[in-house]
BALOBA-1460 file (C-alpha; in Angstrom, 3 decimals):
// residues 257
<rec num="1" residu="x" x="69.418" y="-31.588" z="-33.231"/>
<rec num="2" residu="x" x="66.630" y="-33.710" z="-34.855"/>
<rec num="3" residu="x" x="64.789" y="-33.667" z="-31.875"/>
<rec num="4" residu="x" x="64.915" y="-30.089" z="-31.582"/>
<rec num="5" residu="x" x="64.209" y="-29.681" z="-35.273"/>
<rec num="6" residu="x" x="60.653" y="-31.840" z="-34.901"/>
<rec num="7" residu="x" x="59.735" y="-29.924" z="-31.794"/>
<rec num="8" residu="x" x="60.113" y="-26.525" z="-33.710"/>
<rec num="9" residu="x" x="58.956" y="-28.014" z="-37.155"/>
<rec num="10" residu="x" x="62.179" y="-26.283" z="-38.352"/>
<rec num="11" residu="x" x="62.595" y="-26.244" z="-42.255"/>
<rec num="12" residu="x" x="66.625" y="-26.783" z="-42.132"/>
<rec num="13" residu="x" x="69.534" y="-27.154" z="-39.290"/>
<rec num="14" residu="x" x="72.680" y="-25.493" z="-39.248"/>
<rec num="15" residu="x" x="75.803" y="-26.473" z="-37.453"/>
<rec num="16" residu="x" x="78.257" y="-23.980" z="-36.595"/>
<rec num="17" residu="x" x="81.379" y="-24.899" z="-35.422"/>
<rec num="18" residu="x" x="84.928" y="-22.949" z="-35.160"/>
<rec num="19" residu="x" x="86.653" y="-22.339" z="-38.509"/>
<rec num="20" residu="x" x="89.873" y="-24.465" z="-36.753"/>
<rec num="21" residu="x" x="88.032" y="-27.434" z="-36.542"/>
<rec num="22" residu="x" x="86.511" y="-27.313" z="-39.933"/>
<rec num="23" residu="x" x="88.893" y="-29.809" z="-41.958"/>
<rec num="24" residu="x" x="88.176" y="-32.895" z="-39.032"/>
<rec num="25" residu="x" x="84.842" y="-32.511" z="-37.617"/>
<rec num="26" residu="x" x="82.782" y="-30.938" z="-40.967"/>
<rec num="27" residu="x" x="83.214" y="-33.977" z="-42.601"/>
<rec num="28" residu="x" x="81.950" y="-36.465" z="-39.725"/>
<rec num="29" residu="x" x="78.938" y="-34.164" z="-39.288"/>
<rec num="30" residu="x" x="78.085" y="-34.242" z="-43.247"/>
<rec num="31" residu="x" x="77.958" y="-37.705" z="-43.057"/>
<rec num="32" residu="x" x="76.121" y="-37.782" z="-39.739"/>
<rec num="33" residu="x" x="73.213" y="-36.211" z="-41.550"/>
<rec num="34" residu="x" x="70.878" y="-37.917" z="-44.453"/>
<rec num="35" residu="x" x="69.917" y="-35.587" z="-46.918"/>
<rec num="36" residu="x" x="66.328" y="-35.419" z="-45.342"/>
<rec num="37" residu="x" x="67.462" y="-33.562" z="-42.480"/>
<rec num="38" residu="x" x="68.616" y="-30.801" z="-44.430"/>
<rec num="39" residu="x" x="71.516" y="-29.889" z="-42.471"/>
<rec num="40" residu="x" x="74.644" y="-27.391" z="-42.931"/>
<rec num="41" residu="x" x="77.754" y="-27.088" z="-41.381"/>
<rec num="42" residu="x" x="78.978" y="-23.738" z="-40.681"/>
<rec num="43" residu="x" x="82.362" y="-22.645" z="-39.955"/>
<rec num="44" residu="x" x="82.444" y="-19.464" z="-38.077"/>
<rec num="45" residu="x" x="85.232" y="-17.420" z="-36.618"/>
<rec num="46" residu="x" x="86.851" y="-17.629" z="-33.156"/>
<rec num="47" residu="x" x="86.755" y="-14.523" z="-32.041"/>
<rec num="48" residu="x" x="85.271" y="-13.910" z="-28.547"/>
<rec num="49" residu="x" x="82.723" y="-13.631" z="-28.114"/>
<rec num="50" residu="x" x="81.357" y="-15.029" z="-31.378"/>
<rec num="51" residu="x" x="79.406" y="-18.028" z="-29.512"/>
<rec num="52" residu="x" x="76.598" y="-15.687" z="-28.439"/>
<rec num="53" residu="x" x="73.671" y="-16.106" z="-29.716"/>
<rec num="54" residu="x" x="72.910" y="-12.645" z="-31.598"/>
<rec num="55" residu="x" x="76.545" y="-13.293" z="-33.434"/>
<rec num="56" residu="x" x="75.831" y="-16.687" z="-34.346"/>
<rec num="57" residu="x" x="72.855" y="-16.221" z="-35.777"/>
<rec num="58" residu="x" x="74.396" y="-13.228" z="-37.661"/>
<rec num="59" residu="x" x="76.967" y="-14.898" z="-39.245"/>
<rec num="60" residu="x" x="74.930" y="-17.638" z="-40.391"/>
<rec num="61" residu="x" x="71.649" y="-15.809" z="-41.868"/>
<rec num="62" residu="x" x="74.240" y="-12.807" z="-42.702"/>
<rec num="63" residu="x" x="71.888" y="-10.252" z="-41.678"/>
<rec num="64" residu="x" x="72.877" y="-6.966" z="-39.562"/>
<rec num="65" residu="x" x="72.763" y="-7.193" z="-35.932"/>
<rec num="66" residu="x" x="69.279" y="-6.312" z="-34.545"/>
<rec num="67" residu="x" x="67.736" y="-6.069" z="-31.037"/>
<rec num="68" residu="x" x="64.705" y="-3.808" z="-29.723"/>
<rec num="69" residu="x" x="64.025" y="-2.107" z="-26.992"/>
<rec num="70" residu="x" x="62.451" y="-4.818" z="-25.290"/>
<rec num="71" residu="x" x="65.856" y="-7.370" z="-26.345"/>
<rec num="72" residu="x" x="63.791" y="-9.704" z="-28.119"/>
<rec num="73" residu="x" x="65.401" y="-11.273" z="-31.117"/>
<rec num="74" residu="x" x="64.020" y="-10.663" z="-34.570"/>
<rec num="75" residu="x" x="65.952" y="-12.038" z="-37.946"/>
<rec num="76" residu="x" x="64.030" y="-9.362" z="-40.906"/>
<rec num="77" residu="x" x="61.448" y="-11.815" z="-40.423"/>
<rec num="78" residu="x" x="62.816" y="-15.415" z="-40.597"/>
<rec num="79" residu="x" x="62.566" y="-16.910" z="-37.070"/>
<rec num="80" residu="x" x="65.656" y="-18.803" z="-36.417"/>
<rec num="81" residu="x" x="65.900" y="-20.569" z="-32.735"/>
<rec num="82" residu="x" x="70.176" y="-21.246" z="-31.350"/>
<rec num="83" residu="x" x="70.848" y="-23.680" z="-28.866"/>
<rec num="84" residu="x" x="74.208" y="-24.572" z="-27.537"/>
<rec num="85" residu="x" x="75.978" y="-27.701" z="-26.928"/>
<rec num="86" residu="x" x="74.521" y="-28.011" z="-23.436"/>
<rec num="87" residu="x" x="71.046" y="-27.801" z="-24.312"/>
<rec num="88" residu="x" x="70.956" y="-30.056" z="-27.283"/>
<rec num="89" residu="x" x="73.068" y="-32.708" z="-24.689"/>
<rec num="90" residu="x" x="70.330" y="-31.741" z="-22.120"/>
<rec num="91" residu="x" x="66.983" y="-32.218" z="-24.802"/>
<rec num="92" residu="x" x="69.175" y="-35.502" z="-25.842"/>
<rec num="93" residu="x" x="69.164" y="-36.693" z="-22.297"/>
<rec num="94" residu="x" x="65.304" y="-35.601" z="-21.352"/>
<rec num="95" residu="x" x="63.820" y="-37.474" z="-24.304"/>
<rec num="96" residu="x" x="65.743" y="-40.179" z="-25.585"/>
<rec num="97" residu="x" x="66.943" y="-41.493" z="-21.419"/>
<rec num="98" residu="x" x="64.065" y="-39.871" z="-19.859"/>
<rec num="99" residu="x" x="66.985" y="-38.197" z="-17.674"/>
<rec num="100" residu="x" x="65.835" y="-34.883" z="-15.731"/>
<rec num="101" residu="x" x="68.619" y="-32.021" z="-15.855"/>
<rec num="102" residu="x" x="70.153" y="-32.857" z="-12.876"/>
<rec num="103" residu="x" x="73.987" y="-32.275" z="-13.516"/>
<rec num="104" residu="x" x="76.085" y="-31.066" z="-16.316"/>
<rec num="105" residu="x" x="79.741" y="-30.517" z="-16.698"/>
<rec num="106" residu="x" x="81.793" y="-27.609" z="-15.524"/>
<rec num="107" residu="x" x="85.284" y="-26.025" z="-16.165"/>
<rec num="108" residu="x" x="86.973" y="-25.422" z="-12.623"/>
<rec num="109" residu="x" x="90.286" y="-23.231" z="-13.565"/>
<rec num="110" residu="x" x="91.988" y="-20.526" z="-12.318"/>
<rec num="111" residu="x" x="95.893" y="-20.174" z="-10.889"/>
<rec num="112" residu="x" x="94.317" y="-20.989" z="-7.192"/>
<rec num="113" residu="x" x="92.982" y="-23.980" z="-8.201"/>
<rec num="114" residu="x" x="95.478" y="-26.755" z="-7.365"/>
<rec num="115" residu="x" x="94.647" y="-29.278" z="-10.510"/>
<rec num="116" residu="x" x="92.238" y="-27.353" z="-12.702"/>
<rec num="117" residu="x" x="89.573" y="-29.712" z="-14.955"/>
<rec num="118" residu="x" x="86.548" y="-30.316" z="-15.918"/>
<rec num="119" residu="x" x="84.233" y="-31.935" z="-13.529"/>
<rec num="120" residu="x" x="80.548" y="-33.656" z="-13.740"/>
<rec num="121" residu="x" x="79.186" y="-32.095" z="-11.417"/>
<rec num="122" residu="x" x="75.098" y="-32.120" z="-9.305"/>
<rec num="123" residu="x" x="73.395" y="-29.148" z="-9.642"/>
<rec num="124" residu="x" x="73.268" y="-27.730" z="-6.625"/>
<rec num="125" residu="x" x="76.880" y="-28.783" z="-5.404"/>
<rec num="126" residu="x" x="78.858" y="-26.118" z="-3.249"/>
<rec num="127" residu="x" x="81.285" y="-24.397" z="-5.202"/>
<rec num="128" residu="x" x="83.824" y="-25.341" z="-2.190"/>
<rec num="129" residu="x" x="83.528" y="-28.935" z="-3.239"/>
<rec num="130" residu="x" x="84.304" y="-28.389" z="-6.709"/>
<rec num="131" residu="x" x="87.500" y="-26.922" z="-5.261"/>
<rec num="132" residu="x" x="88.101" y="-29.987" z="-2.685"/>
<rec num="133" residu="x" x="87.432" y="-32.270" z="-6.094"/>
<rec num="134" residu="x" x="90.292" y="-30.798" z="-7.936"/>
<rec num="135" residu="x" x="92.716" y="-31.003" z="-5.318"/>
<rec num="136" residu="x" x="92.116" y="-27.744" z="-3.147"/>
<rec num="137" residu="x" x="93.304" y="-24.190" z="-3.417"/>
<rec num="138" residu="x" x="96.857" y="-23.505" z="-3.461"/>
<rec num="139" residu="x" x="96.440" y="-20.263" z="-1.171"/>
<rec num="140" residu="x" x="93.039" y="-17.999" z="-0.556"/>
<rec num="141" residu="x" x="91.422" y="-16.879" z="-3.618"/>
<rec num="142" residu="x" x="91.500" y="-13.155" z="-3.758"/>
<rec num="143" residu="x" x="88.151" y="-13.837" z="-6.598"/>
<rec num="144" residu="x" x="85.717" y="-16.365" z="-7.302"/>
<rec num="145" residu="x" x="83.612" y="-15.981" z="-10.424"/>
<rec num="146" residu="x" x="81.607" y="-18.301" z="-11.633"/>
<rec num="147" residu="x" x="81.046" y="-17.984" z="-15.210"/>
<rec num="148" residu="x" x="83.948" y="-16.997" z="-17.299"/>
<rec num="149" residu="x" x="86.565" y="-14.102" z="-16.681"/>
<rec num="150" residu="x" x="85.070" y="-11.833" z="-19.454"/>
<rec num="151" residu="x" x="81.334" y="-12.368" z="-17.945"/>
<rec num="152" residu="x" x="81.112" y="-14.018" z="-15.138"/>
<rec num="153" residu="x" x="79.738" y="-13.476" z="-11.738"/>
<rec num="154" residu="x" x="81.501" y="-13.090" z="-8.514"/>
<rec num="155" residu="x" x="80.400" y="-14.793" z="-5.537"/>
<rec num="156" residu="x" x="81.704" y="-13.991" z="-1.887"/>
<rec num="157" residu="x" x="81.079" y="-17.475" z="-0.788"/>
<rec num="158" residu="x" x="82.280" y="-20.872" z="-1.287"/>
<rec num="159" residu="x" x="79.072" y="-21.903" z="-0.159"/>
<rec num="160" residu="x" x="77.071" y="-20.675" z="-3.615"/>
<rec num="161" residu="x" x="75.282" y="-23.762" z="-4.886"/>
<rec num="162" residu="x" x="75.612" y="-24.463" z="-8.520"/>
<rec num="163" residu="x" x="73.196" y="-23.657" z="-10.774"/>
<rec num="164" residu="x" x="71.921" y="-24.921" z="-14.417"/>
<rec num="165" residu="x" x="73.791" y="-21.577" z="-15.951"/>
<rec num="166" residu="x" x="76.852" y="-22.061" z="-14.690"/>
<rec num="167" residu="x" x="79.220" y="-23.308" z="-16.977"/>
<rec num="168" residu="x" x="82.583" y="-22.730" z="-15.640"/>
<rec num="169" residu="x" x="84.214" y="-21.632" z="-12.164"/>
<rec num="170" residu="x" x="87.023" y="-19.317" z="-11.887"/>
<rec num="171" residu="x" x="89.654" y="-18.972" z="-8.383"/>
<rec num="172" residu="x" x="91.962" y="-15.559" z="-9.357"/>
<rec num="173" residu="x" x="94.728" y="-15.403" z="-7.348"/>
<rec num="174" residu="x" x="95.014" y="-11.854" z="-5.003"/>
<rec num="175" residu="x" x="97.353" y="-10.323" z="-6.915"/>
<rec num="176" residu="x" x="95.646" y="-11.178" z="-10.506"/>
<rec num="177" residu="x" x="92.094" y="-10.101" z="-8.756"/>
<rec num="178" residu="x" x="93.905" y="-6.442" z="-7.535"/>
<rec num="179" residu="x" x="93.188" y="-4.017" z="-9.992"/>
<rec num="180" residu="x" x="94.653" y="-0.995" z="-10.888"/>
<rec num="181" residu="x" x="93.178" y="3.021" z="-10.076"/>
<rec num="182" residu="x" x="90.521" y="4.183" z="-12.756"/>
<rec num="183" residu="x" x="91.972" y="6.622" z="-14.368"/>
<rec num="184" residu="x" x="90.212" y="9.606" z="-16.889"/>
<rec num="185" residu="x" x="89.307" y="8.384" z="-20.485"/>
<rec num="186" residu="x" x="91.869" y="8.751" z="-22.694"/>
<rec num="187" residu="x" x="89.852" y="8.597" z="-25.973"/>
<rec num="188" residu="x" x="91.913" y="6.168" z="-27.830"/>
<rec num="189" residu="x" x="89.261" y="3.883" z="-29.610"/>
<rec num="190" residu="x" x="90.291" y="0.843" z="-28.181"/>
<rec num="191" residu="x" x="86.679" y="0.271" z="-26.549"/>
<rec num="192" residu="x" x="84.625" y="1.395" z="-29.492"/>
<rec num="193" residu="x" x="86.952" y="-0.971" z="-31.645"/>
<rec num="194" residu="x" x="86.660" y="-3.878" z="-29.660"/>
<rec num="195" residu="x" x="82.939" y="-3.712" z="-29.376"/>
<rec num="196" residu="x" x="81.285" y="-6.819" z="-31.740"/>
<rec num="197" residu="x" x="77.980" y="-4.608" z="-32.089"/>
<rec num="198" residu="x" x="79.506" y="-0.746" z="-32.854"/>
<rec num="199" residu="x" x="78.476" y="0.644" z="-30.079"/>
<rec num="200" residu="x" x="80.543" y="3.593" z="-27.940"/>
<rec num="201" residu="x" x="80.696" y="2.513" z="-24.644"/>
<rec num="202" residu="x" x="82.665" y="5.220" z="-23.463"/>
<rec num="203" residu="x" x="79.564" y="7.326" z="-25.026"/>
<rec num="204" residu="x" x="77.109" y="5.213" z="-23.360"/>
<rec num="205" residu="x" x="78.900" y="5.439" z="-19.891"/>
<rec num="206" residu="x" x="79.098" y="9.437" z="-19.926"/>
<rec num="207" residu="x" x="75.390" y="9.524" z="-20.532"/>
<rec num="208" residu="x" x="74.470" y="6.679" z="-18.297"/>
<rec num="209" residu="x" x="76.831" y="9.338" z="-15.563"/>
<rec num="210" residu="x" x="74.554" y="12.277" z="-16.454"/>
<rec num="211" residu="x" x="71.315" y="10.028" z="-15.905"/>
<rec num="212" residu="x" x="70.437" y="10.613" z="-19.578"/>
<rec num="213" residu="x" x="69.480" y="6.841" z="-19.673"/>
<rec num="214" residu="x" x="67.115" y="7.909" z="-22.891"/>
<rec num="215" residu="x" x="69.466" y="9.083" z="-24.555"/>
<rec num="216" residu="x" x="71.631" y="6.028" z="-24.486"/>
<rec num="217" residu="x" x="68.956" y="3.393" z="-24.509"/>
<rec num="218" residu="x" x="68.241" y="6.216" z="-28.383"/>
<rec num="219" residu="x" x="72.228" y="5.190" z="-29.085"/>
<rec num="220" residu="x" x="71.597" y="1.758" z="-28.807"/>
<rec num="221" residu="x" x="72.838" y="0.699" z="-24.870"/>
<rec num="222" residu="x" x="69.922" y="-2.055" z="-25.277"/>
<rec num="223" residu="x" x="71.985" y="-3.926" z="-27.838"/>
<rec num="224" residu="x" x="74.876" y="-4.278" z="-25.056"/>
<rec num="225" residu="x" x="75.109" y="-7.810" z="-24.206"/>
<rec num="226" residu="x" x="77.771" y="-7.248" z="-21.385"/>
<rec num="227" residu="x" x="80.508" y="-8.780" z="-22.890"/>
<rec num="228" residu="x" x="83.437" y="-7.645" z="-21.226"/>
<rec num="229" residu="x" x="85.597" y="-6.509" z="-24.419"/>
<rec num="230" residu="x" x="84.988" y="-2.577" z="-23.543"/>
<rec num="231" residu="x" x="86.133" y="-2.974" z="-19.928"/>
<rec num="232" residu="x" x="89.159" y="-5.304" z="-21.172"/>
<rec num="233" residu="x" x="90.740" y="-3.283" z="-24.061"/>
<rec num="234" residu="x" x="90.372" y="-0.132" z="-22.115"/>
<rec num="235" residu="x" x="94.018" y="1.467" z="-20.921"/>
<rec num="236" residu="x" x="92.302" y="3.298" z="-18.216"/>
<rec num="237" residu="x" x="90.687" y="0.725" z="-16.410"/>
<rec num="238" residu="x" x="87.261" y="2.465" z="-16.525"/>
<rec num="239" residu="x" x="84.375" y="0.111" z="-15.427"/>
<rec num="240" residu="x" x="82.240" y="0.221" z="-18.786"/>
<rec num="241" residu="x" x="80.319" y="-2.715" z="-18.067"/>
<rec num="242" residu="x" x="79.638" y="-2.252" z="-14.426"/>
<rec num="243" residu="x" x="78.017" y="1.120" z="-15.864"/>
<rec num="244" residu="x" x="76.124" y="-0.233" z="-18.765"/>
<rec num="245" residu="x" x="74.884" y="-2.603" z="-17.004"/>
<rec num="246" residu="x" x="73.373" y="-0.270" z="-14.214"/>
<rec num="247" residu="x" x="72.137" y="1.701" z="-17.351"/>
<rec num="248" residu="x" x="70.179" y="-1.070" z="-18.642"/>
<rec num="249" residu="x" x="68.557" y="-1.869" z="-15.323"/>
<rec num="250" residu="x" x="67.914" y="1.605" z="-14.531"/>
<rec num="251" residu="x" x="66.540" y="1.781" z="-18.452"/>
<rec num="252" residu="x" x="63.952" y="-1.265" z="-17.419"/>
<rec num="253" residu="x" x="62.628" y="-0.084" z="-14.411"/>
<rec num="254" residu="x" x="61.400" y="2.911" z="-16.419"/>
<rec num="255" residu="x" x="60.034" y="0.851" z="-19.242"/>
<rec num="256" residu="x" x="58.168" y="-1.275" z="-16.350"/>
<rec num="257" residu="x" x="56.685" y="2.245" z="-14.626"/>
């Protein structure tokens, strides 16, 4: 973090960390820090997915959320800059061992993993070694996704390499990856409820249906950071991010043209 803060020529560090883990690790950090470094700790809820970026920097500056058209961050005019763990481990690594990021470590899970953990891995290891690692696959996965479950990727390969982004790998079992029909909206609320920026995804997807991308991109679809928490909470199993997330591509290729 010190590094980081004389690279940016930052005038003062926070660190946020979850509100469980307040009582033992705020007081190691305090005293990790002189009182030159100017450094905070900040204890900020647990509530998926409250490690993004945008949130983080929310809750510590206590601004409203923001993001324009072109989804570059602005704080009301006070640059602020949020790196995660893996990042600060990474800058740690480049200038203090004069280590190139060449590995980092990743969560293998999932109920067809034999003996889920967390592995150092290479980048650029295949994903089917991971699962040889932890003791194979107790029967074919019916779902790979590398990332996690809420935004992750899926990959139709054991053969995908992994990259510097991925932080986690995920083996579903068939009958957890089989989904249910789609079913009509209901209109209960539950997506526009569990959305952390107040959007209405179920808005957003009937417009991004009609090909009014405008009009969504007007009702704020840019500000969608593809979370998952629409698509989860919703009882009808309607695929809210798949369409937002078409919406936003389709709403970029415009803005390029």
């Amino acid at each position: 973090m010190l590094i980081c803060k004389r690279i940016l020529e930052a005038e003062h560090l926070v660190l946020a960390i979850g509100q469980s883990h307040e009582e033992e690790l705020a007081p190691l950090f305090r005293e990790a820090f002189d009182d030159a470094a100017q450094c905070r700790v900040a204890a900020l809820p647990e509530r998926y997915p409250q490690g993004h970026e945008d949130l983080v920097r929310k809750s510590i500056i206590d601004l409203a959320a923001w993001a324009d058209g072109a989804g570059t961050p602005g704080a009301g005019g006070r640059e602020c800059v949020v790196l995660n763990v893996a990042t600060l481990f990474a800058v740690y690594e480049a200038v203090v061992l004069d280590r190139p990021l060449i590995e980092r470590f990743i969560t293998v899970t999932g109920s067809a993993v034999r003996r889920p953990g967390v592995l150092k891995v290479r980048i650029g290891t295949r994903v089917g070694d991971l699962f040889e690692e932890c003791g194979g696959l107790v029967e074919p996965p019916g779902k790979v996704v590398l990332g996690g479950p809420m935004r992750g990727v899926s990959v139709t390969s054991l053969d995908f390499p992994v990259t510097k982004g991925v932080s986690g790998i995920v083996a579903f079992t068939r009958s957890e990856a089989r989904t249910g029909p789609e079913v009509p909206c209901i209109r209960c609320g539950a997506c526009v409820e569990a959305c952390p920026w107040g959007l209405v995804p179920t808005r957003l997807h009937k417009l991004i249906a009609r090909g009014s991308i405008t009009a969504a991109l007007s009702e704020g679809l840019s500000q969608c950071t593809e979370c998952g928490c629409c698509a989860f909470a919703c009882p009808s199993r309607i695929p809210l991010v798949d369409s937002l997330r078409s919406g936003k591509r389709l709403g970029a290729l415009r803005h390029h043209d």
